[in-house]
C-alpha angles and dihedrals in degrees: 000000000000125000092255091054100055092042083054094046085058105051102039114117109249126215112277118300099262107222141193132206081247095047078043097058092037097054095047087051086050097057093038096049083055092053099041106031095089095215094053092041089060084059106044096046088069087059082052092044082050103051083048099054083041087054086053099051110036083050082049092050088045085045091057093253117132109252095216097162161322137237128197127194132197095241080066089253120126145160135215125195136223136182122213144094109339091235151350120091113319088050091051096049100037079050099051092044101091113077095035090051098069095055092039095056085038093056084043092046093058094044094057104041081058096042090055088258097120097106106054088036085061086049091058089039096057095037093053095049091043086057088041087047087074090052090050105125112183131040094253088058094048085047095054094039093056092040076053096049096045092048089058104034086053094048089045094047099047088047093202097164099204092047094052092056105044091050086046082053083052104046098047096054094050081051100045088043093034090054080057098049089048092046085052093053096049097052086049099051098036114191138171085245104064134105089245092045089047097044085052087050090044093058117006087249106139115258090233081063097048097049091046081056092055096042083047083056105052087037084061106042082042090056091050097057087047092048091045091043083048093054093058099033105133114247 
């Protein structure tokens, strides 16, 4: 089988993920014990803190700023930095990009793990973190974006359709609940640093609006993964 061949038989769309009631439950505890066991918790909110510097930088990118790098800290704060023009619109909404993104992959995640899409979810998704791993700039960044880069590449390569959906499934619930849990944390330890400070500074718009655009966000993108796990629930 030539090169061409394997990448194909790994980014090829599957028939839709079949679920049980069972596959169903597991898979919710899953996603809540990752939310709720603090340990664990620590470790999954860089992955959130990921996904929202990604969402930065890849609006920034769409926006015509110059991505240049990322940084992650152990408190799951982080920062990613773009060049371009000081203000105007693609600084606001690459700016405002980073809480909404999160819930918005993790809504898309589960649509497509029970659509069949894992696989070449899992494709974009490789690809983008391979191009981020070169704007990494700390050694915790660099850690996290190759823990990243191995997860996916493992679950890509072994193309075991089930798996790959239900780990998208995963996956996309701890981002849609964890975006709530960071935009929590933001409006309860407000700080002039923050996206919400600096989009009020940006643009004169009040933080207590930013932050209900945000929160409108997440509730969307939270209605639609009840609405798409709804629709398959067995009986």
């Amino acid at each position: 089988m030539d090169l061409w061949t394997e990448f194909a038989a790994r980014v090829t769309p599957t028939s839709a993920l079949s679920l049980d009631r069972a596959t169903l439950l597991i898979v919710g505890a899953v996603s809540v014990a990752i939310i709720v066991i603090g340990p664990v918790w620590r470790v999954a909110r860089l992955g959130v803190t990921f996904v929202h510097e990604l969402g930065h930088a890849v609006v920034g990118i769409v926006c015509g700023r110059k991505f240049t790098g990322f940084v992650l800290r152990q408190d799951a704060s982080g920062h990613a930095v773009t060049r371009g023009p000081t203000r105007g619109p693609g600084r606001v909404l690459s700016t405002w990009a980073g809480y909404p993104v999160p819930a918005i992959i993790g809504a898309a995640l589960v649509a497509a793990a029970l659509r069949g899409w894992a696989a070449p979810v899992l494709t974009v998704a490789l690809l983008i973190t391979l191009m981020a791993l070169i704007r990494v700039r700390s050694f915790l960044t660099a850690v996290v974006t190759v823990g990243v880069i191995a997860g996916l590449g493992a679950l890509w390569w072994l193309r075991a359709d089930d798996w790959q959906g239900w780990v998208l499934l995963v996956v996309g619930g701890t981002l849609v609940v964890g975006a709530w849990r960071h935009l929590g944390a933001v409006m309860a330890r407000p700080s002039s640093t923050s996206d919400p400070a600096v989009l009020a500074a940006l643009t004169r718009v009040p933080v207590l609006l930013w932050n209900v655009s945000f929160a409108l966000v997440c509730a969307l993108a939270s209605w639609f993964v009840v609405v798409q796990v709804r629709a398959v629930w067995p009986g």
